[in-house]
N, C-alpha and C positions, 0 to 999 in steps of 0.2 A: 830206339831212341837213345840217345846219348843219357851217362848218367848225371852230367851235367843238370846248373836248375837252368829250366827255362821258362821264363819272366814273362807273363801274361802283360801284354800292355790295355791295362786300364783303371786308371787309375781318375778317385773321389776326390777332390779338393774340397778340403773344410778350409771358410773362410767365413769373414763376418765383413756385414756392410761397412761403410764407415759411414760420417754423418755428412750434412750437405756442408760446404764451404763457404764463406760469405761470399755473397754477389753470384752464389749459382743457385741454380734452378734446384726447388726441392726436391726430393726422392720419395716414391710412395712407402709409408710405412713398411718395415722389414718386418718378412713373414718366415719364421722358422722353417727351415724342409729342404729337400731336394729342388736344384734348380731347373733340373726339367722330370716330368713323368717318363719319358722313354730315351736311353741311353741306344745308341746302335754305335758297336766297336766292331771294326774289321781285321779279323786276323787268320794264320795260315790253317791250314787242313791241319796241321801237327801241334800242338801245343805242349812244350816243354814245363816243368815244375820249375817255374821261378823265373820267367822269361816277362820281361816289360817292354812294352813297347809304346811310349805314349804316343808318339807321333804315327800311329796307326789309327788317333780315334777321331771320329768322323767330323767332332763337335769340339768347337774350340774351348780350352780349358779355362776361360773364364765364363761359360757357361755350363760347364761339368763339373758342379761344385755343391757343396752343401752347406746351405745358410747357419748360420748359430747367431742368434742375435744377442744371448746373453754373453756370449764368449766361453764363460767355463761350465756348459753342460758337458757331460760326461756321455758319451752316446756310443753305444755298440752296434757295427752293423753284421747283420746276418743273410746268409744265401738262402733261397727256396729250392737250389742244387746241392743235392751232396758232394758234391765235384768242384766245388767249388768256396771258395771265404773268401771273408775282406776282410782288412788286416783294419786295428783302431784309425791310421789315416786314410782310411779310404780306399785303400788300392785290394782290387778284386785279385783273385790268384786261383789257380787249379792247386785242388787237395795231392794229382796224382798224375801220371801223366794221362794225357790224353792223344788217342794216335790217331790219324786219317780220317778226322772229321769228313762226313757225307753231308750234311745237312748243317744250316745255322742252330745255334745254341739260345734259348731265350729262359729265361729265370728271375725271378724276383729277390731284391735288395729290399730290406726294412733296417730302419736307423730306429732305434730305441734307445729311452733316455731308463739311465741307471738307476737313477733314482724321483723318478715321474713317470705317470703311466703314456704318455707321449708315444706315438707311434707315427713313421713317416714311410712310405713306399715308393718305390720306382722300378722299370722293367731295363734291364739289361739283355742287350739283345747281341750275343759273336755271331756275325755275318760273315762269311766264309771270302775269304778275297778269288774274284773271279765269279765269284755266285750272287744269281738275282736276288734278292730282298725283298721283298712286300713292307707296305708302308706301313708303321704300328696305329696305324687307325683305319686301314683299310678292314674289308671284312675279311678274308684271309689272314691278315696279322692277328684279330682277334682272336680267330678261331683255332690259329698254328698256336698262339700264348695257351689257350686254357686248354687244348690239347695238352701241350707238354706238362702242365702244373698238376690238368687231372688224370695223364695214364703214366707220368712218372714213378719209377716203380717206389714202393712203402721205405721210409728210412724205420733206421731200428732205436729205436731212445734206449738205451743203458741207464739202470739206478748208479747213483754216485758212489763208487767202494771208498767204504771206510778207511783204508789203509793207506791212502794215495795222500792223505791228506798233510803226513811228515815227511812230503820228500823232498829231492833238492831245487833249488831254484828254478832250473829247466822244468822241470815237475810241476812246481808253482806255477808255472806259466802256460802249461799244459793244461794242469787242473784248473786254472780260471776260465779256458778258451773251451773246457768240456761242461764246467757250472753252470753257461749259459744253455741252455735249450734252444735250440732254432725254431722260432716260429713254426706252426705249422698254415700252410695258406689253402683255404677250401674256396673256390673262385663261388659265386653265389648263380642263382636261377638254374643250377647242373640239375641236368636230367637225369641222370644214371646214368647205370643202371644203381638203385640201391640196395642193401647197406653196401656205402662204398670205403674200403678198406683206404686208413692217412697213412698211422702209425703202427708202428710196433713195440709194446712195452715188454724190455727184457730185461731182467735179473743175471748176473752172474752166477747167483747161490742155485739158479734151477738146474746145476745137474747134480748137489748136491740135495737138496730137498724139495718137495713138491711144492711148487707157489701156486698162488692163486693172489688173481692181479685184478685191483676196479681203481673205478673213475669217481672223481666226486666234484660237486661243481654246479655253477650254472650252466644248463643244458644237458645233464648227466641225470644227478638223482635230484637238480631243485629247477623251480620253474626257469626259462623253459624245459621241463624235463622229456629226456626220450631222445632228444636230438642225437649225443652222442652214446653210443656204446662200446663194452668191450670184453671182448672174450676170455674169461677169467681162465683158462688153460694154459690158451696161447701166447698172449697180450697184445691181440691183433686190436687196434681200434676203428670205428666205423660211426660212419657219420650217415643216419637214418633218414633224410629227407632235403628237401633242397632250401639252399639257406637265403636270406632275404639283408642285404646288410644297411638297410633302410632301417630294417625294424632292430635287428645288430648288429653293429659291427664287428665285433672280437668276444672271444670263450676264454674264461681261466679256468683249466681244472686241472686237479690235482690229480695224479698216479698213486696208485699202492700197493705196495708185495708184504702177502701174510702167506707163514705156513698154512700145511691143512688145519691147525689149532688154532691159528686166528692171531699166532704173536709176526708181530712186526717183523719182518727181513730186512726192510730198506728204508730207509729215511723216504718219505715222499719227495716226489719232483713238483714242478710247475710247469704246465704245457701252456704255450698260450696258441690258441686258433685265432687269425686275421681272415673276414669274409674278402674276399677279392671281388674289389665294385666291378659291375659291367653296367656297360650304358642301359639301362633301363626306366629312365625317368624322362619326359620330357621338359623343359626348361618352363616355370611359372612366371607368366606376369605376375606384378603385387595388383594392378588392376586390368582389366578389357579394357579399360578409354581414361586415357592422361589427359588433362586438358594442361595446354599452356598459350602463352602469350608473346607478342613480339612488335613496339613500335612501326608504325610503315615509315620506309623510308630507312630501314635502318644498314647498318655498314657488313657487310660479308665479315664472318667469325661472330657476328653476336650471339649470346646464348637465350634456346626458346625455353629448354625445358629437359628434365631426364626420363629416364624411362627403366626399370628395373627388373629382372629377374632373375629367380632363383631356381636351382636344379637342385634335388634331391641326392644325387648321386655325387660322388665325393668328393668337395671340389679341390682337393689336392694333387686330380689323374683330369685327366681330358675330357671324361665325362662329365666333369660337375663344371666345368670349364668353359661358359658361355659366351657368344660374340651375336653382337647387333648388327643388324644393315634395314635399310627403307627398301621393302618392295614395289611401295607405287605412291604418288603425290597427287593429291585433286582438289583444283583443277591446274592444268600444265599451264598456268600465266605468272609471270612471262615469260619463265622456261618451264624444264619439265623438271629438272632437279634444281628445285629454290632452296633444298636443306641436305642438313649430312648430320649422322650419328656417328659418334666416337664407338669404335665395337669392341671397344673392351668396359668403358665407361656409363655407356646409352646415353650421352649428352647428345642431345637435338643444339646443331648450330646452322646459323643463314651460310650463302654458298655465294651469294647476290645477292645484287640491291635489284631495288625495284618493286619491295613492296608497294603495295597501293591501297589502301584501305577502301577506299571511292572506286575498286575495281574488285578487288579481291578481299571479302573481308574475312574466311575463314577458310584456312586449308586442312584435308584429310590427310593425314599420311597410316601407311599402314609400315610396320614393325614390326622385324621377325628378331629371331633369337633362337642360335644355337648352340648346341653343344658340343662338344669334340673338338672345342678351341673354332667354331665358324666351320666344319668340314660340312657340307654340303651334300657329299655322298654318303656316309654314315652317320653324320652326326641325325638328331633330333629337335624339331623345331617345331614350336610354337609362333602365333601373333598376337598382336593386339591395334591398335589402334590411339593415335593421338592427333587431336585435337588442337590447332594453332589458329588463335581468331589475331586477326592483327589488328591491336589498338590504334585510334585515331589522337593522331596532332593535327594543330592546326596551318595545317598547309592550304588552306583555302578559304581566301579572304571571303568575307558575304559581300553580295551584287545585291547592288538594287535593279527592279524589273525593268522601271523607265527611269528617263534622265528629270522629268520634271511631272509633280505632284501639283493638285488645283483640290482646294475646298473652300466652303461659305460658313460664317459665323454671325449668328446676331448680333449686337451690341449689347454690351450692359451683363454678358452669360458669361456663365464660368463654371467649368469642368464638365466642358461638352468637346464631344471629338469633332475636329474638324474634320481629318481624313487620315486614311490609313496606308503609310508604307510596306508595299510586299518588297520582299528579297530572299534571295536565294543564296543558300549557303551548304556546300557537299559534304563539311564534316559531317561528323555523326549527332543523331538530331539530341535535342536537350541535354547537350554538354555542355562544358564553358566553351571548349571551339566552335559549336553552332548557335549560342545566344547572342543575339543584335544587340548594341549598345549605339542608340544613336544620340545625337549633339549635334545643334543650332549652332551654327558657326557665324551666320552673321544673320541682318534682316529684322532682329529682335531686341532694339537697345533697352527698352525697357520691359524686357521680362515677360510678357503677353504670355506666350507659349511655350510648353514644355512636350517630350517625345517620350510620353512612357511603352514598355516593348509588353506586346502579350506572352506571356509565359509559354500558351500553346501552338499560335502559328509561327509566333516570332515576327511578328506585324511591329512597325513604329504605330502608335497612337498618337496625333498629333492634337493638345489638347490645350485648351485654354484656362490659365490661371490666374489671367486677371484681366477685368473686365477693359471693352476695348470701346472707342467712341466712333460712330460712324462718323460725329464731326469735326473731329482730327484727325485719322487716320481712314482712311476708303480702302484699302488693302495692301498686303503684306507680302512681300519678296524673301521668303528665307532660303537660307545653304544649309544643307542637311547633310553630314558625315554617319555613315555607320561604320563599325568594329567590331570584334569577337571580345567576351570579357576574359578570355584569354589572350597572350599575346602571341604574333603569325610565329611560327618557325622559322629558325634561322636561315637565311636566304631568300623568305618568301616575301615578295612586295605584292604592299597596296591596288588593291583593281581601284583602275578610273570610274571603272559602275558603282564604287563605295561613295560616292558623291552626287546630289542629285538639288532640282531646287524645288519650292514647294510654294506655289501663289494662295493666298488668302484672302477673298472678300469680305470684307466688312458688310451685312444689312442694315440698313435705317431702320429702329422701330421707334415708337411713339416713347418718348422718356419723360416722366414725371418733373412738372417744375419745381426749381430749389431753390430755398431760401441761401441766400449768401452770404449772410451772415445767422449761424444755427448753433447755439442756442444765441438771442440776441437781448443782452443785458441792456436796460436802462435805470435811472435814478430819478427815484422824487419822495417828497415829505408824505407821511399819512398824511390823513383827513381830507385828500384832494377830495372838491365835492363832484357830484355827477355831470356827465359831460363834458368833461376836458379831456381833449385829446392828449393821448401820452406819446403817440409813435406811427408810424405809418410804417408796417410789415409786411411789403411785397416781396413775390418770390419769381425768378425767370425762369423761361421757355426754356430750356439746350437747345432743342429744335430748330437751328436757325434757319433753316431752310422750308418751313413751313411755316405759316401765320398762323399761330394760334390764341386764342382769349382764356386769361386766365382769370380764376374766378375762385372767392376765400368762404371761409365759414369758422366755426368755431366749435372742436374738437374735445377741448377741455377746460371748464375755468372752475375750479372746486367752490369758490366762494361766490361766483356768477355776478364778479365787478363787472367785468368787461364787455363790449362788442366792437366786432369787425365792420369795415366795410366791407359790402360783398363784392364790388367794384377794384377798389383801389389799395385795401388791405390795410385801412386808417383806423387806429384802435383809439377807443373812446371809453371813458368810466358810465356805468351804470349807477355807482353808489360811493360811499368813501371807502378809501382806502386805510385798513385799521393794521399797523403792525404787530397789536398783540391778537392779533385771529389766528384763530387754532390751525388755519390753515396757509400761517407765515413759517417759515422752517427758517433758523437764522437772518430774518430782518429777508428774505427773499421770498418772493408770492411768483409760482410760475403758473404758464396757462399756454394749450397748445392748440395751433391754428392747421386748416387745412386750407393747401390750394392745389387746385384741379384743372385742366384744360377738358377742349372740348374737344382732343382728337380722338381717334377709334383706331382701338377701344382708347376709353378717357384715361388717362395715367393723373393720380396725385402726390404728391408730396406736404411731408410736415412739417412745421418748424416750429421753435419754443420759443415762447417771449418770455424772461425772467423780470422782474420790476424790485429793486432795491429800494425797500421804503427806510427812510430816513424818520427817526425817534423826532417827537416834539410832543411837549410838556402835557399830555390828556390824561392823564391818569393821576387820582391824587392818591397819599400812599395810607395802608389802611395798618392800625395798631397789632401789634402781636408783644404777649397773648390778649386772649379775650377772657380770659378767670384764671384766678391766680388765690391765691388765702395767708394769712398774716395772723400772728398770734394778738389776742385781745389788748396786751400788755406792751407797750414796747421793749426790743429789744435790739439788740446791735445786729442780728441776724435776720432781724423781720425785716428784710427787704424783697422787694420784687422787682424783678429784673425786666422793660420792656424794651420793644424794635419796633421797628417798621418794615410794612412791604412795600415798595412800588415796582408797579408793570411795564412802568418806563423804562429807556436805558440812561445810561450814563453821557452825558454831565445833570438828566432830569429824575436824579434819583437822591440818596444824605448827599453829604450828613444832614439828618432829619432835626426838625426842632421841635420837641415836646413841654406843653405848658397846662397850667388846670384852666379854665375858664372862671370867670368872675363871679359866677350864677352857676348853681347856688352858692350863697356865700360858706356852706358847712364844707363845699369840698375845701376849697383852701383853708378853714380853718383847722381841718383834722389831718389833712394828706395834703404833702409838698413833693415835689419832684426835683432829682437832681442830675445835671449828665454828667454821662461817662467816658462816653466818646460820639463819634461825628454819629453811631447809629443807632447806640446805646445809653439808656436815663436809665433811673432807679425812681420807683414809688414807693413811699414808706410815710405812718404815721408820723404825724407832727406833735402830737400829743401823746403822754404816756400812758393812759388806758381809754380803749373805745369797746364797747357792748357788744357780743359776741352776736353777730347778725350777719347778713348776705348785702352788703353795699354795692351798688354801680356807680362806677366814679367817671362821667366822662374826662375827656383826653385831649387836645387840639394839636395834631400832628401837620407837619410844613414840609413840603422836600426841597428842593433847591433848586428845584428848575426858573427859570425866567419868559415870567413870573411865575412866582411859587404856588403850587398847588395844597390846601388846608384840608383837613379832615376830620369833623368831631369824631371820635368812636369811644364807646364804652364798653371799659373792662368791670366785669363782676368781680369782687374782691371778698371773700370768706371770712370774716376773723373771727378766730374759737380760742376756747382756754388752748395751753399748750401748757405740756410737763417740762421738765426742767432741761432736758434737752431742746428744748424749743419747737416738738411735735405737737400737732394738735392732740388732744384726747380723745379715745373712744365718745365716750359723753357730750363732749363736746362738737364732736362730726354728728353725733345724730342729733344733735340737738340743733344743728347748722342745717343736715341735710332738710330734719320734717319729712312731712307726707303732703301729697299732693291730692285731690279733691278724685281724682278718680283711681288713685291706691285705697282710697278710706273708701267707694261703694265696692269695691272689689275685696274688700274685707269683709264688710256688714253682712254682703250676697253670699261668702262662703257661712257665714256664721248662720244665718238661717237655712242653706242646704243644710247643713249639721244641725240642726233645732226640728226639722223637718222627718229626716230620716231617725230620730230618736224617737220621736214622737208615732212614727206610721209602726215603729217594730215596736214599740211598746202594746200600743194597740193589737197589734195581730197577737202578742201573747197572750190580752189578756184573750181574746177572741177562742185562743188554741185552747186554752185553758175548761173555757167554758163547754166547748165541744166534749171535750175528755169527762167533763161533770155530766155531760146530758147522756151519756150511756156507763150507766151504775153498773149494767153486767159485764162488760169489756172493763174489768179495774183498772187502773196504769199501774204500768209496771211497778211504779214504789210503792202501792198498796199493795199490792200482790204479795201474800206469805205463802201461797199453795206453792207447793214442792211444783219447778219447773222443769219441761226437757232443756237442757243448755246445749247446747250445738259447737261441739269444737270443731276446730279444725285440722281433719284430718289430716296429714300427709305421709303417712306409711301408704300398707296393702291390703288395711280395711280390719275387718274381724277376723279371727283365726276359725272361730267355728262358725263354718260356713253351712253348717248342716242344721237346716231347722226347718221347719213347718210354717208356711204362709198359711196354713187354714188354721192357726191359731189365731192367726189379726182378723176378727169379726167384731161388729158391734154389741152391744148386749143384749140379748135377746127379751128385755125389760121395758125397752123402750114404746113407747103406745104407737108410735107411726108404722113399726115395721111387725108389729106383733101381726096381722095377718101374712105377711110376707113370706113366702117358701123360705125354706130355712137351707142354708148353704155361705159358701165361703165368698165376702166381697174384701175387694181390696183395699185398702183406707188407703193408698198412696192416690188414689184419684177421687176428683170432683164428683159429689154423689149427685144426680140429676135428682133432684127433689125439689119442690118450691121450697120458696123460701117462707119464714116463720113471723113474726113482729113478734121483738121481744116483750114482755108481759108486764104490763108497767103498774108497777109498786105502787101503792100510797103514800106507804110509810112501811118502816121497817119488821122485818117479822118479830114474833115472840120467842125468846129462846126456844122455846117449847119446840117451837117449830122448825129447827134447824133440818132437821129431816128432810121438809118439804124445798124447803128452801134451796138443797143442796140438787135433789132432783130437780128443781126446773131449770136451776143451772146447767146441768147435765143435760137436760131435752132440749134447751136453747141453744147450747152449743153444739152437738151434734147435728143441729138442723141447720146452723151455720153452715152454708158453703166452701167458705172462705176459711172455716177454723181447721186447723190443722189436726190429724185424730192423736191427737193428746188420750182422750178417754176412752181405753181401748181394752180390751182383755189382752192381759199379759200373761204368760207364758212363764217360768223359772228354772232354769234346770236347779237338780239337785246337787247340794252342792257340801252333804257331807253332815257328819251327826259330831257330835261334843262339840257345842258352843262352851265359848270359855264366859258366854255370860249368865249360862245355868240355867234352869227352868224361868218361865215367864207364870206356872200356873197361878202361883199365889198373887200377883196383881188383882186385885177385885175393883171392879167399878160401882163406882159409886154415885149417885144424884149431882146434878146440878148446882143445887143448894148446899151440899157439902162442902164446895170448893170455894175457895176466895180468891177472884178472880182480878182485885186491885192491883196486883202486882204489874197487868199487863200496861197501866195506864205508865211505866216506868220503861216501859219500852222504846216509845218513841213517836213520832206521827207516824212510822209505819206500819205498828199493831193499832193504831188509835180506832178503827173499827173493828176490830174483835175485842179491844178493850168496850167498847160502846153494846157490842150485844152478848158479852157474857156477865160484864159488869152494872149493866142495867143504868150505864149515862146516857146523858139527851144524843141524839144524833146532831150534828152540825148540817 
């Protein structure tokens, strides 16, 4: 080879989008990267150092380009040959030369951003001029790529010498283009054989001193650990298992050279590992069944619907790179292909017209999606399935079934169906395009009939809304329009079957007779007397076309003036007519008549006769008030104020005239009257004192009717003292009021209740009393001095010493009843079954002497008592301790009777008054 350079031609254009322009079409977002995944450049068996040749590359140079969308990223690209660089703009070149290429040359470009961890790939492929190629997505081109990448022999990595770093400019530029690291690329799913040998980590300093070289990193010593390793001798690196670039995509690990002592040799490097995707994913629906939608009828290019999926594998190379097509459409009407998908998009659009919703309302299409950019032979494909229902418009007017409707209707009925319109309508059912709307267009001037639609079948209801007469109208001629309550589609006309006509018969039934004039007002004066005709109230047939008789009665007359004739409907009074009767409402008396025929069935009808009675002078007007009171004295304020009522009206009602009568001559001599106005006088004393008493003063009241109607009436008039305010007095009201004849027996009757009842409990005391005297041995309690048991009341937990002896409560063994009686423990809490005793009746009182005895038969009488509670019992004591602070009792000596002076007791009270009487020796009471 010449030592000339010779110039690879292949050259990277960096460029950047620009933006869209007004008035053109926009651009899809600009996506950072390589513009295509696989480069194929043709050049000679010989490649010279520094030889270009662009116009040898296969691919025209505005699609051999690399996007930058920001413009000033900083991107370095690197080869996966050692044989090979790309220079900052792009352009690929041989490190050295290269001589009589046998085979095409294939190798990996990555663009790396300098300062982002951004990574972009593409495959460059020299294809030998004259030499066949395989397509880079055939299965040969795969398998020639990861061939060459995985039995490519090991590059050697160098640590960075320290001393490089002061040189000259050329140096500088040297040493930047050796700072990067090249990528190392390990393709993913390799089979082996493993551990399979990338790199080689070498030192300069190891023929100088012994290194020892590791890895550290993710995928070295931290999770996932084990992946890679490295042979701390040699610096051979190895990659332990097959890599997966789904699960990662790219390794950083770092290098290191330590002597045998462990100190640092070499600054560490940075290696990076890129997995190299292979097609191994197949392309994901986001769902199995899209549904979408699409008008019928509608225009070729409308859009139905999209459809999505996604590849796992990288979508920046031809694997993650999916394309859509329709494998099959059903059903084939009206052709076989009615859609088309966009296969880079998955937009579903129409292809033709000729939807038909009334033929076709849902098509199946099935959807595939592949990968390899759509290749067919290698790529990977998935399906799914979408769903296209086509909506209904309204392109079809509703028919009626026939051209003319017939139904019958009684007379007099309302909201009853005559008959019912069917029609037919192909939209889609209960929509606005399939609901009837239909309208009476003619045949109906006054309203009879309306066309309400059933909801469910979509029937006209042809119905009557107001009632119809068989004898004016005998039947009915209408024009009947139906419509959708949407409106047709454009282009679409009216069907002639939207129009139909509809006959209606009228039936005759028997119609009740009507009064013609209802309610029917007349005028007359009260007091009409009985039997005067007031009105003749007949009512007519409708029926004219039948003879019928009609016939009246009377239905309602609150006050029962009136009667009918049953004949001719001639009303006549029974009694007067009074316009203050509780059953005149505003000077108007109503009363309601029936009249009936004799057809079948008989129909009747009602009518109301009102009677307007007209006021005249019957009533004469009656005094208000009727009691009233005045102070005894005259004064400027003793007056009373009266009125009048009358039940008349007006002009027979005041100004009224009020007068005294002549008789007796005391009224006008004591009470004058004066007026006030047409309705109002005043009564007041005429003299300045009259006797405090209850006066009735008649009154002679006139109204002003023609002729005047009089009325004596008398008011009670009160006069009592009155204090200075001119009220009456307490004293004085009761001395006006009095009592009346049967408030005084109703006092007298309560005073002898009370005379009565003092009198019976007097009695019964003294009665109790005596009782208490006729048994001298039961003392009452207020004679009673004997030491009692008192009974409190407990509410504690009783006695504390609960331990005691019930065979100490017996009777005394002294007593004569029970002296034969076995001797043992009875219980005094209960009733002793013994007869009972009569106590021993006294003559008179013992002799002191004999208190002894005295004291016993008390004791035997009470204990033979039933009833007595055992008071006199043997008692029990505990001991309860020795030095009394009241000291010996020996020296007390008893002494006689006679010794003692026993007067003192009569100082006690009536409650010793007998033990005063039997130690004292007074009489007994």
């Amino acid at each position: 080879m010449n030592a000339g350079c010779v110039i690879l031609a292949c050259t990277l254009l960096v460029g950047a989008s620009s933006g869209s322009k007004a008035g053109q079409p926009l651009k899809p977002p600009c996506r950072p990267g390589f513009s295509q995944n696989f480069y194929t450049v043709i050049v000679s068996r010989d490649l010279l150092h520094g030889q270009s040749i662009l116009k040898d590359t296969t691919l025209s140079s505005e699609r051999v380009k690399f996007e930058d969308c920001q413009r000033n990223r900083e991107v370095c690209f690197v080869s996966s040959d050692p044989n090979f660089s790309v220079r900052p703009d792009g352009t690929v070149y041989a490190e050295q030369e290269v001589g009589n290429l046998s085979e095409p040359v294939q190798f990996m470009v990555t663009a790396r951003g300098l300062h982002d961890p951004h990574i972009w790939e593409t495959t460059v492929k020299l294809a030998l001029a004259g030499h066949p190629h395989p397509s880079p997505f055939t299965k040969i081109g795969i398998e020639e790529m990861l061939s060459r990448v995985w039995d490519s022999p090991p590059r050697v990595i160098k640590f960075l010498r320290k001393h490089q770093r002061g040189s000259s400019a050329n140096g500088l530029r040297r040493q930047k283009r050796d700072w990067v690291i090249p990528p190392i690329n390990v393709p993913e799913n390799s089979r082996g054989p493993f551990p399979h040998m990338l790199v080689r980590i070498r030192s300069d300093q190891d023929k100088d001193v012994g290194i020892r070289y590791s890895i550290t990193g993710a995928g070295a010593d931290q999770p996932p650990s084990g992946i890679y390793n490295i042979d701390p001798i040699s610096g051979n690196m190895f990659v332990t298992q097959p890599l997966d670039r789904e699960e990662r995509a790219s390794f950083h690990l770092r290098a290191h050279a330590v002597d045998m002592n462990g100190n640092q040799v070499e600054n560490p490097i940075d290696l990076y590992i890129y997995v190299i995707d292979m097609n191994d994913n197949r392309p994901e629906f986001q769902n199995q069944v899209y549904n979408g939608s699409v008008a019928e009828g509608s225009k070729p290019g409308s859009s139905v619907m999209q459809v999505t999926a996604t590849d796992s594998d990288d979508s920046t190379t031809a694997n993650g790179m999916v394309r859509y097509r329709i494998l099959s459409q059903s059903p084939h009407s009206p052709i076989p292909n009615m859609f088309t998908i966009n296969s880079e998009t998955g937009d579903i659009v129409t292809v033709a017209a000729g939807l038909d919703r009334e033929k076709v309302s849902q098509y199946t299409i099935i959807v595939q999606a592949t990968d390899m950019e759509g290749n067919l032979n290698f790529g990977l494909s998935n399906t799914a399935t979408a769903l296209i229902s086509i909506t209904d418009i309204n392109d079809n007017p509703p028919e009626l079934t026939v051209r003319t409707f017939s139904g019958e209707v009684p007379e007099n009925k309302v909201n009853v169906v005559v008959t019912n319109l069917t029609v037919v309508d192909r939209d889609q059912p209960h929509s606005p395009n399939w609901n009837a709307v239909y309208r009476i267009v003619s045949g109906d001037p006054s309203g009879h009939f309306t066309i309400r639609t059933n909801p469910i079948t979509n029937e006209g209801m042809v119905t009557v809304v107001k009632p119809v007469d068989f004898e004016m109208n005998r039947a009915f001629m209408l024009t009947v329009v139906v419509s959708n309550q949407a409106h047709l589609a454009s282009g679409i006309q009216s069907s002639l079957q939207s129009t139909a006509g509809v006959t209606i018969s009228v039936q005759d039934v028997n119609e009740p007779p009507v009064f013609p004039v209802n309610p029917k007002m007349i005028r007359f004066e009260e007091g009409v007397p009985a039997g005067t005709t007031l009105t003749v109230f007949a009512a007519q047939d409708p029926d004219h076309f039948i003879h019928q008789t009609v016939r009246y009665s009377k239905l309602s007359d609150p006050a029962n003036w009136l009667k009918i004739n049953r004949t001719n409907g001639q009303i006549t009074t029974m009694a007067l007519l009074d316009r203050e009767s509780i059953y005149v409402k505003n000077n108007v008396y109503e009363a309601t008549f029936l009249a009936f025929d004799n057809g079948s069935p008989q129909a009747s009808g009602t009518g109301t006769l009102q009677i307007y009675l007209i006021d005249v002078n019957d009533n004469a007007p009656v005094l208000i008030p009727r009691e009233a009171q005045v102070c005894e004295r005259a004064r400027p304020n003793s007056r009373i104020n009266i009125t009048a009522s009358d039940a008349d009206a007006d002009p027979n009602i005041g100004p009224f005239v009020f007068e005294l009568p002549s008789f007796p001559a005391s009224v006008r001599r004591n009470w004058t009257i004066s007026r006030l106005s047409g309705d109002y006088a005043q009564l007041r004393l005429r003299i300045p004192y009259l006797e405090a008493s209850v006066y009735e003063i008649p009154i002679i009241v006139s109204d002003s009717g023609n002729p005047p109607l009089s009325n004596r009436s008398v008011i009670r008039v009160k006069v009592c003292p009155c204090d200075d305010n001119g009220d009456c007095s307490a004293t004085g009201a009761v001395a006006a009021a009095g009592l009346g004849t049967g408030a005084i027996i109703a006092i007298l009757i309560c005073i002898i209740i009370l005379l009565s009842m003092v009198l019976l409990f007097v009695v019964w005391m003294k009665r109790r009393e005596k009782e208490r005297q006729a048994k001298p041995l039961l003392i009452d309690p207020e004679d009673d001095v004997r030491d009692n048991i008192l009974k409190y009341d407990e509410e504690g937990g009783g006695e504390e010493d609960q331990d005691y002896d019930l065979s100490q409560l017996q009777q005394p063994e002294s007593l004569d009843h029970i002296i034969n009686k076995p001797t043992g423990v009875r219980r005094v809490d209960e009733r002793p079954v013994i007869a009972e005793s009569q106590y021993p009746v006294r003559p008179s009182l013992p002799h002191p002497g004999d208190i002894g005895d005295f004291i016993n038969d008390g004791l035997r009488a009470a204990d033979n008592d039933p009833t007595a509670p055992p008071y006199d019992s043997l008692l029990v004591f505990d001991y309860e301790g020795s030095g009394s602070t009241a000291g010996s009792v020996s020296s007390l000596n008893s002494t006689s009777s006679g010794d003692q002076d026993y007067d003192y007791l009569n100082d006690w009270g009536p409650r010793f008054k007998k033990l005063a009487d039997l130690y004292g020796g007074g009489d007994d009471d």
